[in-house]
N, C-alpha and C positions, 0 to 999 in steps of 0.2 A: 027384330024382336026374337026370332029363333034363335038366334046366335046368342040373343043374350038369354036366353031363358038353357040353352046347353053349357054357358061357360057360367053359369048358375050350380047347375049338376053335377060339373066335374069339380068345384071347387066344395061342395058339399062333402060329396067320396072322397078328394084328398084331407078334407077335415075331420073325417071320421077315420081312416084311415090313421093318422096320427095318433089320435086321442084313443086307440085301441091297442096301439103297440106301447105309448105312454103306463096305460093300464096294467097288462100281463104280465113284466118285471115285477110291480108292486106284489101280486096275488099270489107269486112263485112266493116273494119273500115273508108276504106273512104266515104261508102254508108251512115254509121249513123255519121258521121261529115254533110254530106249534110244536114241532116234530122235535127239535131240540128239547123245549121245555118237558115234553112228554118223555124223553130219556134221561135227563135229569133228573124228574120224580122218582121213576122205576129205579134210579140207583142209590135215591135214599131210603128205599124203603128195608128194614132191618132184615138181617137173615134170621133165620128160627133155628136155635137150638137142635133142633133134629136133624137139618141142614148139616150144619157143623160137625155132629157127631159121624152122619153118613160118610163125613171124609175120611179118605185114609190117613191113618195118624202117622207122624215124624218120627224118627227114631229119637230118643232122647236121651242122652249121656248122661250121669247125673258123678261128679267126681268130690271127695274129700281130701285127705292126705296125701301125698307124693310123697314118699319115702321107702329109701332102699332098707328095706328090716328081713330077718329070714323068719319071720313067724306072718303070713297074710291074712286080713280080716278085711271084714265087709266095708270098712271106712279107710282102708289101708292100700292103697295100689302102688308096687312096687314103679322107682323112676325107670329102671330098662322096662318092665312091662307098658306103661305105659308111651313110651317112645315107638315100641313097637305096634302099638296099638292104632298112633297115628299113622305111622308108615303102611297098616294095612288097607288104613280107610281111603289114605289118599291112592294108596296102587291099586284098587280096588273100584276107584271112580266116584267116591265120594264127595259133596259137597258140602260144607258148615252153611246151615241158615239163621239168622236169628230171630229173634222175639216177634219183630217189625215185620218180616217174611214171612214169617209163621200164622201171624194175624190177618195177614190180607190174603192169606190163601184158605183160612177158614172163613172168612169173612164172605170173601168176596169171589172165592176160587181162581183168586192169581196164579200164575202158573210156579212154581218152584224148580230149580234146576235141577239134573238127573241126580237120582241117588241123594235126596237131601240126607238131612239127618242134622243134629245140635249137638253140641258141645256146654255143658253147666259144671260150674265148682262153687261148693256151697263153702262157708263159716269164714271166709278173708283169709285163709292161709295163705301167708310169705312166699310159699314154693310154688303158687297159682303166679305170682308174679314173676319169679325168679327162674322155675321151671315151665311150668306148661304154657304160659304167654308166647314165649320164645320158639319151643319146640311148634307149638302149632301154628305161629306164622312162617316158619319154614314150608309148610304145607298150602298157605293163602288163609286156613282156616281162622276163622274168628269164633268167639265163645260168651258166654254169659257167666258173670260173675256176683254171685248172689250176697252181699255183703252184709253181716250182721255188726252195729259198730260200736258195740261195748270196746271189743280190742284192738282195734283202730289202734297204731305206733306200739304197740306191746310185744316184747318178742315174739318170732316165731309165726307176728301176723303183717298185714301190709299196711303200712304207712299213705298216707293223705297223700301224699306225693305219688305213691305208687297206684294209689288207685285212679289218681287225677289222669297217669300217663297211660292206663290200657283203656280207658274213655277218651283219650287225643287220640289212640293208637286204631281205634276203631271198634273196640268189644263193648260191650254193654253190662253194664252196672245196676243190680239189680237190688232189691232190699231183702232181709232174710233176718228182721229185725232187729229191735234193739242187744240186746240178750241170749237169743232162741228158746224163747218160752215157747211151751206146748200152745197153739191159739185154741185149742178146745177149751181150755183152763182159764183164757185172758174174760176179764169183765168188761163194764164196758166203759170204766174209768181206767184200764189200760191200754186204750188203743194208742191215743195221744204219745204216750210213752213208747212202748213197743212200734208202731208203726209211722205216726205221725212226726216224732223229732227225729228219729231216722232218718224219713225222707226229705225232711229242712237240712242235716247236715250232708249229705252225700249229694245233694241237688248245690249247695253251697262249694263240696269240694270240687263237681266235675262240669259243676254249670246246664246242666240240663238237668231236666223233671226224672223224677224217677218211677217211670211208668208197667218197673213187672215187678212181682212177688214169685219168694217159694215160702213153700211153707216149710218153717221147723220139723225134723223129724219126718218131714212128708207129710201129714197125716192133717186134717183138715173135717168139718162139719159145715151147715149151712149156716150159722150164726158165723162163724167166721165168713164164709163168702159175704155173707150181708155186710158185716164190720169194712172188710179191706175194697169193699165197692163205692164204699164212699170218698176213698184217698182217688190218686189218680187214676192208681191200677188201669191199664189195660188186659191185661192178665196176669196167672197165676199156676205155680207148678205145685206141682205136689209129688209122687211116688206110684205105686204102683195101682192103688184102690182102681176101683170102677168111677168113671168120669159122673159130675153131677148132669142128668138128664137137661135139668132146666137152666144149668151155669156150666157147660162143658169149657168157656174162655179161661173159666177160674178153678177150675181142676184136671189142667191138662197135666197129661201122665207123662212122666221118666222113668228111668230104670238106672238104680243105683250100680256100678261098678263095682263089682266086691273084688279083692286083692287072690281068691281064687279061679279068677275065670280067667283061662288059658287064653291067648291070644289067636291060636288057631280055630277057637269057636266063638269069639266076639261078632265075625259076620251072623252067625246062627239063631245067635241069642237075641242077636238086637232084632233078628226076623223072626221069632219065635214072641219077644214080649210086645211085639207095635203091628 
């Protein structure tokens, strides 16, 4: 009777013993599903406006014309200046980032490589294809090509073809709309027009959405921000103004290249406006 009342008790404690270590794996695993889900939330939640702005801003290149002329003007930068302009950025330790970089380091404070800084050529000028695509993949550098497509195959600007190849080639194609109307001026039976067919044909020639903006001119109001929030936009550049407090993604700042600024003080300037 002893014996069977102890082989009673051990079979007990081996049966509890089981069914407690069965247990514990389970309790681990629903505590770190909690812990996932809990960091998942935290990273959807939106960053603020003030956030964003508190970040250090990017240098921003903002280019026009490439041509060799002996009179320089603010939309004007000679081809040797500009060649050298790149060779100082890249001896200098520069990196090109683009739109997509740009955004997930205001966004989300991804990290950017040393020395960022962007590259933009505003109105589909021919010598953006011809010229500056070329020179700055010598460098690794990629760039934003803001395309307005009234002149789309017209002399002097970049053919379908040509814009299709620096979107294979890796740069990004951006809208700068139909025309270059001023957007302070546009109503609101021109967006369609100015913004909307634009992005149906340049999404048609390069096969991807066309997710930035610049503005015409630079120069921007908050009915416009409101207008080009409804397209896909992810963001928006403009010039030099003060960033909008409550929309800093859609008036971030560049700084126009004028055919005067010497190439010995391009590092300066671009630390001096950002």
């Amino acid at each position: 009777m002893q014996k069977l009342i102890i082989s009673s008790l051990l079979l007990s404690i081996f049966l509890y013993g089981c069914t407690a270590k069965s247990e514990t794996p389970q309790k681990i695993r629903v505590v770190r599903t909690v812990e996932k889900t809990k960091v998942a939330e935290a990273s959807d939640i939106p960053v603020s406006a003030a956030t964003i702005i508190q970040r250090k801003q990017v240098p921003i290149l903002c280019y026009h014309r490439l041509e060799n002329k002996n009179t320089a003007s603010d939309y004007t930068v000679s081809i040797n200046s500009f060649k050298e302009q790149l060779k100082l950025l890249a001896d200098s330790g520069y990196h090109s980032v683009l739109p997509g970089q740009l955004n997930d380091y205001l966004i989300k404070g991804t990290p950017l490589p040393s020395k960022p800084f962007m590259l933009t050529f505003d109105d589909t000028r021919q010598e953006h294809y011809s010229i500056a695509a070329p020179e700055m993949e010598k460098y690794g550098f990629k760039g934003v090509f803001f395309v307005m497509t009234i002149p789309i195959g017209r002399p002097n600007y970049m053919t379908t073809e040509q814009i299709k190849e620096l979107s294979d080639r890796g740069h990004v194609i951006g809208s700068h709309t139909w025309d270059h109307h001023n957007v302070k001026q546009l109503k609101e039976e021109d967006w369609p027009v100015q913004i909307g067919k634009p992005n149906e044909k340049l999404q048609a020639i390069t096969g991807k959405p066309v997710l930035y903006f610049a503005y015409p001119f630079g120069v921007w109001n908050d009915a416009a921000v409101e207008a080009i929030k409804k397209y896909s936009f992810k963001s928006a550049f403009q010039l030099t103004a003060k960033r909008s407090e409550s929309e800093p993604l859609y008036t971030i700042r560049r700084t126009l290249v004028p055919g005067s600024w010497p190439t010995s003080k391009l590092l300066k300037r671009m630390e001096a406006n950002f």
